[in-house]
C-alpha positions, 0 to 999 in steps of 0.5 A, spaced: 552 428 541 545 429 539 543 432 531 538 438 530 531 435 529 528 442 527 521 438 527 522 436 535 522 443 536 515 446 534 518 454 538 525 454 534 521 452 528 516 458 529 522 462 530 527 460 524 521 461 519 519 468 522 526 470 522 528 468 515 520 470 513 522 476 515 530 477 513 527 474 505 521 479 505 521 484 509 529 486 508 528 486 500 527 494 499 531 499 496 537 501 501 537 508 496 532 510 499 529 515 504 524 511 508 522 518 510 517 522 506 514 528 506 514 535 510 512 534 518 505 536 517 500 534 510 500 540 506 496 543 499 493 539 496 493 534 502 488 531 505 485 528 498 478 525 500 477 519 494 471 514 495 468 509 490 468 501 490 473 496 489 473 493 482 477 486 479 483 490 476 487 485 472 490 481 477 497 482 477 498 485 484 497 478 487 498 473 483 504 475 479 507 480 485 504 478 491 503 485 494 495 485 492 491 491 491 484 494 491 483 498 484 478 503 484 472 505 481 472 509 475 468 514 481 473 514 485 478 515 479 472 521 477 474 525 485 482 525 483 483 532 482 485 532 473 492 535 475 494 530 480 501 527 478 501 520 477 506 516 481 505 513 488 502 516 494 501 514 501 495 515 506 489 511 510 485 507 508 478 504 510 474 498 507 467 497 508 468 489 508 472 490 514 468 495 519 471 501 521 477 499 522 482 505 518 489 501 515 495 505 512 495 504 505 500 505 498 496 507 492 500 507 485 495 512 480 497 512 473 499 508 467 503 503 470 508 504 464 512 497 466 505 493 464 503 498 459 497 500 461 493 503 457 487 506 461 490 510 468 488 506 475 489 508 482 491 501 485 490 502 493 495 496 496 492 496 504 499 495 509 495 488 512 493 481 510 486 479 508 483 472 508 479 474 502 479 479 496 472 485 497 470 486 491 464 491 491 465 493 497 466 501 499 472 504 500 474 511 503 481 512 502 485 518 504 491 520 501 497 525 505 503 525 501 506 524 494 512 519 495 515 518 487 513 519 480 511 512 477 517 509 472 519 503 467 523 498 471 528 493 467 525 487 471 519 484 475 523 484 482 526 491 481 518 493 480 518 488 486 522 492 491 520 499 489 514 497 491 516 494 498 520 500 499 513 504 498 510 500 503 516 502 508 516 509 506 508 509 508 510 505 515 515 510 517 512 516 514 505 515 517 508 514 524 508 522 525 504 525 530 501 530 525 499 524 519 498 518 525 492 523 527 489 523 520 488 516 521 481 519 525 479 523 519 472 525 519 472 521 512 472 514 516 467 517 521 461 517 515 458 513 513 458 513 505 
């Protein structure tokens, strides 16, 4: 009887890291929580236009959460409405850096009270993998929905998970055809 070599079998290998890639990563959100957020259709205040250009934040989302984040300028945080609920949204996304192509998106605006922030911040986590970080490039960012207010957190993995969760609620609620066609919005056809 022959052993299991995991190495003699480049598929099998791929396949067991894929699934256990994904059983570790993307399993770990709040079972909770709904995945579906928000009424069918966008309404008042949504759509909320924001655009501006990525600035260096202070580097937590990559390096100490691994969700990384595009922080906007102090122009863009200027075009938010001064009575917008701080917390996290989602909405589509546009990167100058990366053409037009047009991405889902989960942005926390607030304090980020579990680093104690003390200037507000609109962080944009774009739901795609990036070679490289694009600092000073444009951005357009288009918010659709309020998900939930931003809040303490006893711990880095519980911050950690929420924030998956976030990234799933996004996924599951822009898949709606009345919030799918957004991703088209007019603000993504400009050009600055």
């Amino acid at each position: 009887m022959q052993g299991n070599n995991f190495g003699a079998n480049p598929l099998f290998f791929s396949t067991y890291f894929i699934f256990y890639y994904f059983l570790f990563f993307m399993t770990q959100f709040n079972p909770d929580r709904p995945l579906l957020v928000g009424p069918e259709t966008p309404t008042a205040p949504y759509p909320l236009s924001i655009q501006g250009t990525v600035v260096k934040g202070y580097g937590r989302g990559s390096r100490e959460l691994g969700i990384p984040t595009a922080n906007l300028s102090e122009e863009a945080l200027a075009m938010i409405p001064p009575d917008c609920t701080t917390g996290v949204y989602y909405g589509f996304v546009q990167v100058e850096q990366c053409g037009q192509q047009v991405y889902p998106m989960v942005m926390s605006f607030g304090w980020n009270p579990y680093y104690h922030n003390i200037q507000r911040s609109a962080e944009v986590h774009v739901i795609h993998e990036f070679p490289n970080d694009f600092y000073g490039s444009a951005i357009r960012v288009l918010v659709l929905c309020y998900v939930r207010p931003e809040q303490n957190y006893p711990s880095l993995e519980a911050l950690i998970r929420d924030i998956r969760t976030d990234i799933q609620v996004a996924l599951h609620s822009l898949k709606r055809p009345d919030y799918a066609k957004l991703a088209k919005h007019k603000l993504f056809a400009s050009n600055g």
